[in-house]
SESEVEX-331834 format. One record per residue (C-alpha): residue in one letter; z, y, x. Coordinates in nm, 2 decimals. Layout:
N
NODE  aa      zz      yy      xx
NODE   a       Z       Y       X
...
This chain:
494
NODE  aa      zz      yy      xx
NODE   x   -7.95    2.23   -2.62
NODE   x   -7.72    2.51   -2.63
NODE   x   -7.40    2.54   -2.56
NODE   x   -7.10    2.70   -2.77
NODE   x   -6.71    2.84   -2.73
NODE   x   -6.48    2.87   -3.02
NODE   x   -6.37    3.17   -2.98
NODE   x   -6.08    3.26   -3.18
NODE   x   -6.13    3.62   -3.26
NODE   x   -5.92    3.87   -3.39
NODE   x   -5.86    4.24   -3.39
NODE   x   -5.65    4.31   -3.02
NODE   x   -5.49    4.61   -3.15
NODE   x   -5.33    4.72   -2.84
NODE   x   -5.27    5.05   -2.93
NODE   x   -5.15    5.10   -3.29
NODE   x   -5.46    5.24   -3.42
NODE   x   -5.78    5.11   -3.22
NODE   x   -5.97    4.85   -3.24
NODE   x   -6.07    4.63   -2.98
NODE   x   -6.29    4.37   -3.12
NODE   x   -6.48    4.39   -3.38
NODE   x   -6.55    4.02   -3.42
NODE   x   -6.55    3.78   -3.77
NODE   x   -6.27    3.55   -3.74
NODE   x   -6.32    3.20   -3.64
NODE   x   -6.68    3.23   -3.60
NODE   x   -6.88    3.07   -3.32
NODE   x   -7.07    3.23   -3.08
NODE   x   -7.33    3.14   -2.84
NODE   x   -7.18    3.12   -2.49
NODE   x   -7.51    3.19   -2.32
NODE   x   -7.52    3.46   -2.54
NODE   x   -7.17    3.61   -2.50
NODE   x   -7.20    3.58   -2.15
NODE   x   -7.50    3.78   -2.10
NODE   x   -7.29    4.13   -2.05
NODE   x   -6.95    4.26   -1.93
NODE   x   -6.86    4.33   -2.28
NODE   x   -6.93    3.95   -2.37
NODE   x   -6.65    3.81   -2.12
NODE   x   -6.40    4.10   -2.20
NODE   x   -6.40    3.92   -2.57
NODE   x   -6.37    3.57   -2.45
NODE   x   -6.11    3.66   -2.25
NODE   x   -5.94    3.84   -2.52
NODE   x   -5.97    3.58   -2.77
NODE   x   -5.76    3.34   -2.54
NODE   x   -5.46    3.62   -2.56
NODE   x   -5.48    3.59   -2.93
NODE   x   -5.48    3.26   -2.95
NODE   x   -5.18    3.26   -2.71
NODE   x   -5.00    3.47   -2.93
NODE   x   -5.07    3.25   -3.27
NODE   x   -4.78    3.11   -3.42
NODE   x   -4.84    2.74   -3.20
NODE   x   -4.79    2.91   -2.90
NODE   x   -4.60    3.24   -2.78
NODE   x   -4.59    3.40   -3.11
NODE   x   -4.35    3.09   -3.25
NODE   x   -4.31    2.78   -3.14
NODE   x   -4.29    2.90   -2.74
NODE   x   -4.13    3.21   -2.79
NODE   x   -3.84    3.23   -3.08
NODE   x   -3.87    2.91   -3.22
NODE   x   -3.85    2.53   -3.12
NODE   x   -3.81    2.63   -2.75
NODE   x   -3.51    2.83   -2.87
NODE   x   -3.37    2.59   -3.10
NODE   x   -3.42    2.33   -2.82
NODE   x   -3.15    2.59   -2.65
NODE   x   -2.89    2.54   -2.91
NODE   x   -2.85    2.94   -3.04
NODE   x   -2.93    2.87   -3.39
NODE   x   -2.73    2.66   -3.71
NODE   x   -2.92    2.52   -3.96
NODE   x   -2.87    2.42   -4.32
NODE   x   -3.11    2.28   -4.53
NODE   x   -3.40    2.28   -4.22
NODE   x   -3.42    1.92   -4.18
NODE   x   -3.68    1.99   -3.95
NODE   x   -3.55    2.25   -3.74
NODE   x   -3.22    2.03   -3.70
NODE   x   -3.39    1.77   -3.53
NODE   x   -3.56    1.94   -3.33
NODE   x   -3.18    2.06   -3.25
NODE   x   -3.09    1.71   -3.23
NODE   x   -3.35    1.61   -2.96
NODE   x   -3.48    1.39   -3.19
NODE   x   -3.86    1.36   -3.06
NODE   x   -3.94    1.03   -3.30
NODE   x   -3.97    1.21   -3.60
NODE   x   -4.31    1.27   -3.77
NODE   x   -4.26    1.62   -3.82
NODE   x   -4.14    1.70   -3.47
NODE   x   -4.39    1.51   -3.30
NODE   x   -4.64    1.70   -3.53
NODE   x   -4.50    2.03   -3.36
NODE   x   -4.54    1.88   -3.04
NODE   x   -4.85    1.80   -3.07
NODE   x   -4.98    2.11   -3.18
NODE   x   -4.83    2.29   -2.92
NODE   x   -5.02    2.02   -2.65
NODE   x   -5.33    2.07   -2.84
NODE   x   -5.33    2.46   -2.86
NODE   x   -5.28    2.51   -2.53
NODE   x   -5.50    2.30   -2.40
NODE   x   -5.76    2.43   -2.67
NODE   x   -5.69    2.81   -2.48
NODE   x   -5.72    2.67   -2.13
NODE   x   -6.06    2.53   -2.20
NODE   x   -6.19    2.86   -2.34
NODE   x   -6.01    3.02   -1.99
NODE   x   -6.21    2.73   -1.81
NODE   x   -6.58    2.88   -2.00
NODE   x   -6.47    3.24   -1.87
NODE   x   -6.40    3.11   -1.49
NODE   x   -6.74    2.87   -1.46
NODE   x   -6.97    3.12   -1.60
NODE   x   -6.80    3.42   -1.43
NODE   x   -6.89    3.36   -1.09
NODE   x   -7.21    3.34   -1.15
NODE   x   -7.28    3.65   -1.36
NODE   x   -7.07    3.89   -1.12
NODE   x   -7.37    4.13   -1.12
NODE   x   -7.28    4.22   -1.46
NODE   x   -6.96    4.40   -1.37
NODE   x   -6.89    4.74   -1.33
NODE   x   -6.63    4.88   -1.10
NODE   x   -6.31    4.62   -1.05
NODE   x   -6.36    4.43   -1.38
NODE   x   -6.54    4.11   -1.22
NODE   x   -6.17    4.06   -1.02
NODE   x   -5.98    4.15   -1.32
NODE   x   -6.11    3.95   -1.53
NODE   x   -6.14    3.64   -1.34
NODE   x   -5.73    3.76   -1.19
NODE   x   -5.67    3.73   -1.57
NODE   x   -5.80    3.46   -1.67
NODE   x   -5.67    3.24   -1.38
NODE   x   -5.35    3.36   -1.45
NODE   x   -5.33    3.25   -1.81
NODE   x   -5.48    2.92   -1.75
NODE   x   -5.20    2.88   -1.50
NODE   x   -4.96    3.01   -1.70
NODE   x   -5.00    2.76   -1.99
NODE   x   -5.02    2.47   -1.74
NODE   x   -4.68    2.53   -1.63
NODE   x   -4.54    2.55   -1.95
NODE   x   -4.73    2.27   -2.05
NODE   x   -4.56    2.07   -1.76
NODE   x   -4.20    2.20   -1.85
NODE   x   -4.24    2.09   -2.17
NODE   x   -4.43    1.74   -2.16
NODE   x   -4.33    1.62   -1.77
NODE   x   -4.02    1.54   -1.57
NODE   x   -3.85    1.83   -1.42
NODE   x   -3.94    1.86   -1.01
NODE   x   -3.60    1.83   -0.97
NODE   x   -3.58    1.48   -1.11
NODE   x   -3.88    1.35   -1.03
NODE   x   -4.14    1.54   -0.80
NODE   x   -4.37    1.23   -0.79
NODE   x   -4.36    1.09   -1.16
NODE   x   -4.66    1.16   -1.38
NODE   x   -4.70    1.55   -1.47
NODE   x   -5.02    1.64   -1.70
NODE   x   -5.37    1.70   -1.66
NODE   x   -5.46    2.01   -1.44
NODE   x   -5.79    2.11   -1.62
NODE   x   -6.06    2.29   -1.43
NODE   x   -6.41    2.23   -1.59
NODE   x   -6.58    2.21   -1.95
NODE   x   -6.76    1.85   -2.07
NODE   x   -6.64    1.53   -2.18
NODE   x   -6.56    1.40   -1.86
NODE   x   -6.14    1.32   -1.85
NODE   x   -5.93    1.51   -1.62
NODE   x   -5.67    1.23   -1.45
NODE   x   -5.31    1.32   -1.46
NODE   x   -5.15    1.50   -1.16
NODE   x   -4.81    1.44   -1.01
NODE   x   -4.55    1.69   -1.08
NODE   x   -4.61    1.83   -0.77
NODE   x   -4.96    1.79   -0.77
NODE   x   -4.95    2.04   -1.10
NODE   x   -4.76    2.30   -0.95
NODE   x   -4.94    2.31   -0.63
NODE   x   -5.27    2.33   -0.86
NODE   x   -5.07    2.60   -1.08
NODE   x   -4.96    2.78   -0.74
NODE   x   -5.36    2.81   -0.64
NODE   x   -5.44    2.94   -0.88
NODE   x   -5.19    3.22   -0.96
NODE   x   -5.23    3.31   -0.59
NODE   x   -5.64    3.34   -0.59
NODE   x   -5.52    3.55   -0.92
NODE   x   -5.30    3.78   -0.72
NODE   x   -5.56    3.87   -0.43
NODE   x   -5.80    3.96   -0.69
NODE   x   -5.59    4.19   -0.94
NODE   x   -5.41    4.31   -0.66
NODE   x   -5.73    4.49   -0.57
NODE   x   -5.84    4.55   -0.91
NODE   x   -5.52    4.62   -1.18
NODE   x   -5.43    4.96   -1.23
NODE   x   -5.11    4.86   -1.28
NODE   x   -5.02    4.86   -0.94
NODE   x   -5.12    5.27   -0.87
NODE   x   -4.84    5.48   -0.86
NODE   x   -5.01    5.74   -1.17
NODE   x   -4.94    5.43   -1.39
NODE   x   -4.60    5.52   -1.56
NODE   x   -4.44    5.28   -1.81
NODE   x   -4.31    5.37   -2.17
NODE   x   -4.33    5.39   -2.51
NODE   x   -4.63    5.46   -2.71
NODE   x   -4.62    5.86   -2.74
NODE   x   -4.39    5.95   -2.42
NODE   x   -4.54    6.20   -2.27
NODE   x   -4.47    6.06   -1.96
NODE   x   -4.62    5.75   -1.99
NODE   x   -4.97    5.63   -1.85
NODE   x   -5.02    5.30   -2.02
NODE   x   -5.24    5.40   -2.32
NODE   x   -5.43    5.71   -2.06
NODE   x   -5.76    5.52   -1.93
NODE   x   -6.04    5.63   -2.21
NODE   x   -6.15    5.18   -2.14
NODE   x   -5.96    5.01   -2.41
NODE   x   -5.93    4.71   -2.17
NODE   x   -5.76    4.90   -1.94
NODE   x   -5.48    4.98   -2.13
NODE   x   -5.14    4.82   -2.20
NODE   x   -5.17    4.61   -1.93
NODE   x   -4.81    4.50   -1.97
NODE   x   -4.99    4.31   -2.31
NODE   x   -5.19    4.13   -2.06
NODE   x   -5.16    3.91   -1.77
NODE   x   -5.13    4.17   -1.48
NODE   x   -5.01    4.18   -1.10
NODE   x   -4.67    4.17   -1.15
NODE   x   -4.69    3.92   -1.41
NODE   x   -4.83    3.69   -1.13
NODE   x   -4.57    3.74   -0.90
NODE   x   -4.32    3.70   -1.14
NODE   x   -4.56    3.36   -1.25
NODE   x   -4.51    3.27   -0.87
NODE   x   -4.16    3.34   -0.86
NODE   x   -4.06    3.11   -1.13
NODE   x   -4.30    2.82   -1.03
NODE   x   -4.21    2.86   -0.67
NODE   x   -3.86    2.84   -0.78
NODE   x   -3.93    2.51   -1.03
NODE   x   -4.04    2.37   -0.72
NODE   x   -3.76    2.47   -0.46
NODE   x   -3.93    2.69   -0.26
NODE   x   -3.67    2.96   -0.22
NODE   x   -3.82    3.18    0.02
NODE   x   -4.15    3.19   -0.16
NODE   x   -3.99    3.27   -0.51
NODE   x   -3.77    3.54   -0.35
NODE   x   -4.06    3.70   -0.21
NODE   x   -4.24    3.75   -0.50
NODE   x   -3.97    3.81   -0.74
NODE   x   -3.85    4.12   -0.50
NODE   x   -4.25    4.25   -0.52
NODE   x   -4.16    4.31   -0.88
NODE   x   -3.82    4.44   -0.85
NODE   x   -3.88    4.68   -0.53
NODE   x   -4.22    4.81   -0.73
NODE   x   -3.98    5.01   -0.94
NODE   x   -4.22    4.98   -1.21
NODE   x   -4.02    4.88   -1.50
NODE   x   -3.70    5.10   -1.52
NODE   x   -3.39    4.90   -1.70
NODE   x   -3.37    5.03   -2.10
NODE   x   -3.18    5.33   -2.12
NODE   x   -2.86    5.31   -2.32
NODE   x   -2.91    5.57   -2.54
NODE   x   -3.29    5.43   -2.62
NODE   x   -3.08    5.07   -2.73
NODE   x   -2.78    5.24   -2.92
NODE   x   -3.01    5.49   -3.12
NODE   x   -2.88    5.51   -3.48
NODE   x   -3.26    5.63   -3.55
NODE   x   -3.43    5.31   -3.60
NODE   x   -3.77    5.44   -3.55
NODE   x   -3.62    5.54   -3.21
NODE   x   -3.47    5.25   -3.10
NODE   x   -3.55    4.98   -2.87
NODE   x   -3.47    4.66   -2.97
NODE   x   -3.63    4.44   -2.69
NODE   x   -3.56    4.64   -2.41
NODE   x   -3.97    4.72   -2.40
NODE   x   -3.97    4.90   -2.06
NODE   x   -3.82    4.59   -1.90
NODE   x   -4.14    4.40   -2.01
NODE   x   -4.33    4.26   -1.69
NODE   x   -4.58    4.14   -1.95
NODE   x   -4.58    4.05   -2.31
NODE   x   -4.75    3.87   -2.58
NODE   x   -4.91    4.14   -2.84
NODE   x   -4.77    3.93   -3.17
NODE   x   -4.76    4.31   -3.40
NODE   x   -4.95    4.14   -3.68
NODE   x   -4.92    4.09   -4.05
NODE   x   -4.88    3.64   -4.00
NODE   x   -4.63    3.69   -3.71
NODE   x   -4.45    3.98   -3.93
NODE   x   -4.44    3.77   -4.22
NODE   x   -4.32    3.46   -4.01
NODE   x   -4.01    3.67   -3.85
NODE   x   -3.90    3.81   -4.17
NODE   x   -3.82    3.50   -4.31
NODE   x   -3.66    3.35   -3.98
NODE   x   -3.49    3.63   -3.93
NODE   x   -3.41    3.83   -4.31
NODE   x   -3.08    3.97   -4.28
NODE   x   -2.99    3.83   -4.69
NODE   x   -3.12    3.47   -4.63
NODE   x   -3.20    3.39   -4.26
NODE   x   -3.35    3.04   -4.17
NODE   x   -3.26    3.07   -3.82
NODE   x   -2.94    3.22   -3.71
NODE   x   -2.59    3.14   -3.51
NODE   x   -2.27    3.18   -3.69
NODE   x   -2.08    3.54   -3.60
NODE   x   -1.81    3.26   -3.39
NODE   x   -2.09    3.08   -3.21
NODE   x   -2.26    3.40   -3.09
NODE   x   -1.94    3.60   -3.00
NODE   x   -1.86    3.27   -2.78
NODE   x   -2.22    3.28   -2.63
NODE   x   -2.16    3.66   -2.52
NODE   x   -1.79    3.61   -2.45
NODE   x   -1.67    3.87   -2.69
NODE   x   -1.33    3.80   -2.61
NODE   x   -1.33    3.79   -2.23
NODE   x   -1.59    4.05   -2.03
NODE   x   -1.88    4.10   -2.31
NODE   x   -1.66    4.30   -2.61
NODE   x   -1.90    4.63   -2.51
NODE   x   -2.22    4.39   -2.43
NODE   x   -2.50    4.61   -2.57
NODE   x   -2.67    4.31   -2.63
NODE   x   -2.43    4.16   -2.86
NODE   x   -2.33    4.49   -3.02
NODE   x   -2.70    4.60   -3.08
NODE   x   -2.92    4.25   -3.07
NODE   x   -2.70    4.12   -3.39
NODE   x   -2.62    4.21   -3.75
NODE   x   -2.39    3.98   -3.93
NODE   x   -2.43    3.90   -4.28
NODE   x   -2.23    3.62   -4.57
NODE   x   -2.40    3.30   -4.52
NODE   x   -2.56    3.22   -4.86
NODE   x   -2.44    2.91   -4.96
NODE   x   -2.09    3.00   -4.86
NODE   x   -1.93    2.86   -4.48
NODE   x   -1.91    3.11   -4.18
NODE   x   -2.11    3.49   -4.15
NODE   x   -2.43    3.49   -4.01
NODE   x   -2.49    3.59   -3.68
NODE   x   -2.88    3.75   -3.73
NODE   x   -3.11    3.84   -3.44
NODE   x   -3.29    4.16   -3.46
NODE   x   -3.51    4.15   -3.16
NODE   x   -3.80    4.12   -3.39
NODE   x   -3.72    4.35   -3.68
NODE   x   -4.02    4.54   -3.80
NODE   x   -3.93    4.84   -3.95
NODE   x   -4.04    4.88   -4.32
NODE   x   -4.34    5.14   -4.39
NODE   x   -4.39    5.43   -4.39
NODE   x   -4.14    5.38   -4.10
NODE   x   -4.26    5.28   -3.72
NODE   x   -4.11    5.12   -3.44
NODE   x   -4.07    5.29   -3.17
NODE   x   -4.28    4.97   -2.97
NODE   x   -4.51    4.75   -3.07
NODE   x   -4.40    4.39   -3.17
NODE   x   -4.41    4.15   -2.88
NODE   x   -4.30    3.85   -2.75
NODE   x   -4.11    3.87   -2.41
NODE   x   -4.34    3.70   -2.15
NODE   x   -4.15    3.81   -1.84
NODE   x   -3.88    4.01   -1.80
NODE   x   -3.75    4.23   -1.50
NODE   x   -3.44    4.09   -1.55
NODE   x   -3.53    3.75   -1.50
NODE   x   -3.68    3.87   -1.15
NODE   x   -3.28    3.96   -1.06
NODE   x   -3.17    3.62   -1.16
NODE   x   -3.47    3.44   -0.98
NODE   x   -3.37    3.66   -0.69
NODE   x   -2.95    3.58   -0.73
NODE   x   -3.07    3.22   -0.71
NODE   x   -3.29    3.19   -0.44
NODE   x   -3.09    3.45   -0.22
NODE   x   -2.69    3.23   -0.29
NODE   x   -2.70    2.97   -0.03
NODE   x   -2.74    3.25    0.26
NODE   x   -2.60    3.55    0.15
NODE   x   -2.36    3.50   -0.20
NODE   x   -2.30    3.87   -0.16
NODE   x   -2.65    4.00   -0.15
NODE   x   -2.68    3.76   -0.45
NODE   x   -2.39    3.85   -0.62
NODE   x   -2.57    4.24   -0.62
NODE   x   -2.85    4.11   -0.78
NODE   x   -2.65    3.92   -1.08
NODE   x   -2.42    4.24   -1.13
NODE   x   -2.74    4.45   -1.15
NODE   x   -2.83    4.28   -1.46
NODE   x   -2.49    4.33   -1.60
NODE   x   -2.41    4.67   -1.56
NODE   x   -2.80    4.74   -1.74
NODE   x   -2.57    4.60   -2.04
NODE   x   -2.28    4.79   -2.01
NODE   x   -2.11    4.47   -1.86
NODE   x   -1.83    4.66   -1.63
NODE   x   -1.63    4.42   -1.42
NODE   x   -1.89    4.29   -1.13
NODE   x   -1.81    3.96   -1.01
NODE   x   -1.76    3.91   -0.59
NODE   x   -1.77    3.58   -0.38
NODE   x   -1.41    3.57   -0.43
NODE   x   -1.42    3.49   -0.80
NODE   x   -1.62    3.17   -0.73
NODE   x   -1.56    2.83   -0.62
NODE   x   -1.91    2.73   -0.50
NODE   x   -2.24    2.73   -0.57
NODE   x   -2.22    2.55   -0.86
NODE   x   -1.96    2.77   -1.02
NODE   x   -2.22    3.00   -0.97
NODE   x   -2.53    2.81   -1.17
NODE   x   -2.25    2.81   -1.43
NODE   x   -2.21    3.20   -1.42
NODE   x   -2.58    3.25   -1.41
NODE   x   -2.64    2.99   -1.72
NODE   x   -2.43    3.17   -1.92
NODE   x   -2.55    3.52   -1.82
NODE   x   -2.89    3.43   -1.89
NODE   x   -2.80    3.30   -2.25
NODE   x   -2.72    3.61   -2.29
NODE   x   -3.02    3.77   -2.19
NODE   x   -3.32    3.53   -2.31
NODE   x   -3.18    3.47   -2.69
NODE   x   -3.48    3.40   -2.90
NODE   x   -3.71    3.44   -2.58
NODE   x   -3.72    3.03   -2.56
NODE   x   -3.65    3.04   -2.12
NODE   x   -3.32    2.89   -2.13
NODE   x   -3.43    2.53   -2.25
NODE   x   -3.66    2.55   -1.94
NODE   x   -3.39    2.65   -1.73
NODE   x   -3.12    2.41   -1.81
NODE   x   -3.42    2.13   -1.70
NODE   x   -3.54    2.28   -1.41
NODE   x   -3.17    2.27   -1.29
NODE   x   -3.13    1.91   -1.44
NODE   x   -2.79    2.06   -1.65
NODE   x   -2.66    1.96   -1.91
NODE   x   -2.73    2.17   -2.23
NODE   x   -2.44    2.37   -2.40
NODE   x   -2.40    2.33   -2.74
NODE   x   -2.06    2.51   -2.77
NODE   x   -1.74    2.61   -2.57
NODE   x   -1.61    2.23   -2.64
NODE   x   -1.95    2.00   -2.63
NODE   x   -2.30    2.02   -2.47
NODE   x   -2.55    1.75   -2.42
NODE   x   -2.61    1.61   -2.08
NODE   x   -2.90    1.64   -1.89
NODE   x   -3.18    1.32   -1.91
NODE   x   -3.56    1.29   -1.93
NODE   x   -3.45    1.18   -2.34
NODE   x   -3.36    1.52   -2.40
NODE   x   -3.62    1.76   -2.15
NODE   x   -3.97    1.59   -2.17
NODE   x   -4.15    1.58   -2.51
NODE   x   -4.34    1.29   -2.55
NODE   x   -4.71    1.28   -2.48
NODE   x   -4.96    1.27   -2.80
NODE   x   -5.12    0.94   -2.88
NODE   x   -5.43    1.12   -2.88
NODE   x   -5.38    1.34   -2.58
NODE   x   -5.74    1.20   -2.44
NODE   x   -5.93    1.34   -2.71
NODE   x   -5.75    1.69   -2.64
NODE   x   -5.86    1.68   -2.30
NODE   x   -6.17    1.67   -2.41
NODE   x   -6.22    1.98   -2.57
């Protein structure tokens, strides 16, 4: 009897105007078939990035939507869904439908990673060159990646509960059910893989030569679209080296393991791979010249430049009639207009205001995503932040406080002078460590709006979430762990 893989397969435009795939959508293939050639597992393997960045996952619901809102940066009026999501109300049948669909979709993408990694090893006579480690590097890497978010979404923090139930770390394909793991046992399954991922790309991803130069599409300057192999291109839209180590910094991190997580955040930083965003690139009165996510920053990112993720942003973010946005007050608070953040280039560039419709308090609108209108272009493509460099200085700040608050201190101000914050801040302006979580909370508000990492961060550092200058909602497994599906079992399945 043969065996099939869904396959979800789209075109992986990863330039602007080549194809990658040329495969009919949601068709099924014959895994014995597709895993007959190189070509074969290159598609599998870029059918899981698509269906990472479909609307359930990183291009929505993990990336600028419930994750976000979860984070308390948007206002809502007539979205009776999206406010209880707000609300941390998890009983609700259209919350728990979101829910579930996130569990299901990721678990979905992690059994097509586990096809990839148990036929791979198997048919490594079919590679050419480095692409039998890169792909496997890859593909461990995503499945890892999803796990861990899968565990910061549906399990107790480390912090609050190393040893109570975490999620099932899936390995192989069949019907037979994978148990659940501890929290512990999770990470230290996510943290094997992600490190059998980084001693195979580090000997395989190009990313890592020095003749690979970062920048935009068309700089002359930069190397990323060069190699005449599609695959090898744009490997910032893909799961590279440094997104591994930055992977490792953050888990290694969740789990308290600050010399580990300091290690491999500086492997990012001291690469000097991805240069902080020119001013001038962010201030640009051009808009087809202007940088609106800070692209060169990007670690790695989620390819999400397509007509459904367009249409999806436009209406969540329309500057006439937005259905997610802050009011002008709430997001001046958030960047601390009145205090050090008046010339924040974030706030000043990141934010267009606008009359709320239905009367109240202007609209605060986020223009990360804004796609420019035809026959403009952007001067990136549209993604969705996976990592940032920045976040590597924060991981860094954190993991480096308790033995030298100076060194960390460096770190923090780094971030803050990349957006025209002036006024560093020295050991002497804090208190304690825990003046300093406070700092770096609000910094990284800042920094991740609509990126969906600072609902993850408030619960890996069991805080309480803020809500505004005056309230915030304290910290308790009823607010950071999503209740499991009824039918989880069957998802495990796949």
């Amino acid at each position: 009897m043969k065996k099939y893989i869904y396959i979800i397969a789209v075109i992986m435009a990863f330039t602007s105007c080549k194809k990658f795939l040329d495969v009919k959508p949601e068709s099924q293939i014959d895994r014995d078939e597709l895993f007959k050639t190189e070509q074969g597992f290159k598609e599998a393997l870029n059918g899981i990035y698509t269906a990472c960045a479909s609307r359930s996952l990183y291009g929505g619901n993990l990336t600028f939507s419930n994750l976000d809102i979860l984070a308390q940066n948007y206002q809502f009026g007539s979205d009776v869904t999206s406010q209880m999501i707000a609300n941390f109300d998890y009983t609700q049948p259209a919350v728990i439908a979101k829910n579930n669909d996130i569990w299901a979709s990721c678990y979905r993408a992690i059994a097509n990673c586990n096809y990839i990694l148990t036929a791979i090893d198997d048919k490594k006579s079919l590679f050419t060159g480095t692409n039998y480690e890169l792909i496997k590097g890859e593909t461990l890497t995503v499945r890892a990646y999803l796990h861990f978010d899968l565990l910061r979404m549906f399990a107790t923090s480390f912090k609050a509960g190393p040893n109570a139930k975490g999620i099932p770390y899936v390995t192989t394909i069949g019907t037979t059910s994978t148990p659940f793991s501890t929290v512990s046992g999770a990470l230290d399954k996510i943290l094997t893989d992600l490190n059998a991922a980084k001693v195979l790309l580090k000997k395989a991803d190009p990313i890592i030569s020095s003749s690979y130069v970062v920048g935009y599409p068309g700089d002359v300057t930069s190397t990323e679209t060069s190699s005449t192999d599609l695959f090898m291109q744009n490997r910032r839209h893909r799961m590279n080296y440094y997104s591994v180590c930055g992977e490792l910094a953050r888990v290694y991190l969740y789990k308290n393991d600050l010399t580990n997580s300091l290690t491999n955040a500086l492997e990012v930083i001291d690469s000097k791979k991805f240069p902080f965003t020119n001013k001038d690139d962010i201030i640009q009165t051009d808009i087809t010249k202007k940088d609106r996510i800070f692209y060169k920053e990007l670690v790695s990112c989620w390819f999400v430049d397509t007509k459904d993720i367009n249409s999806q942003l436009q209406a969540l973010f329309s500057n006439t009639a937005p259905q997610y946005s802050g009011t002008v007050d709430q997001v001046n608070d958030i960047y601390e207009k009145a205090q050090s953040g008046a010339d924040d280039l974030r706030l000043k560039q990141w934010f267009v205001s606008t009359a709320a419709v239905t009367g109240g308090p202007d609209r605060a609108v986020l223009q990360k995503y804004v796609k420019n209108e035809l026959p403009l272009v952007n001067l990136h493509p549209l993604v969705a932040p996976a990592i940032r460099l920045s976040e590597m200085y924060y991981i860094a700040a954190e993991a480096t406080f308790d033995t030298d608050p100076a060194k960390a201190l460096d770190y923090f101000n780094t971030v803050r002078m990349a957006r025209n914050i002036g006024n560093n801040v020295t050991p002497g302006d804090l208190t304690g460590k825990d003046d300093f979580i406070n700092l770096l909370l609000k910094e990284a508000r800042k920094e991740f709006y609509g990126e969906s990492q600072m609902f993850y961060m408030y619960k890996r550092l069991n805080h309480s979430v803020t809500i505004s200058l005056t309230q915030s909602q304290p910290a308790s497994n009823s607010i950071f762990v999503f209740p499991l599906p009824v039918d989880e079992q069957a998802y495990r399945n796949n």
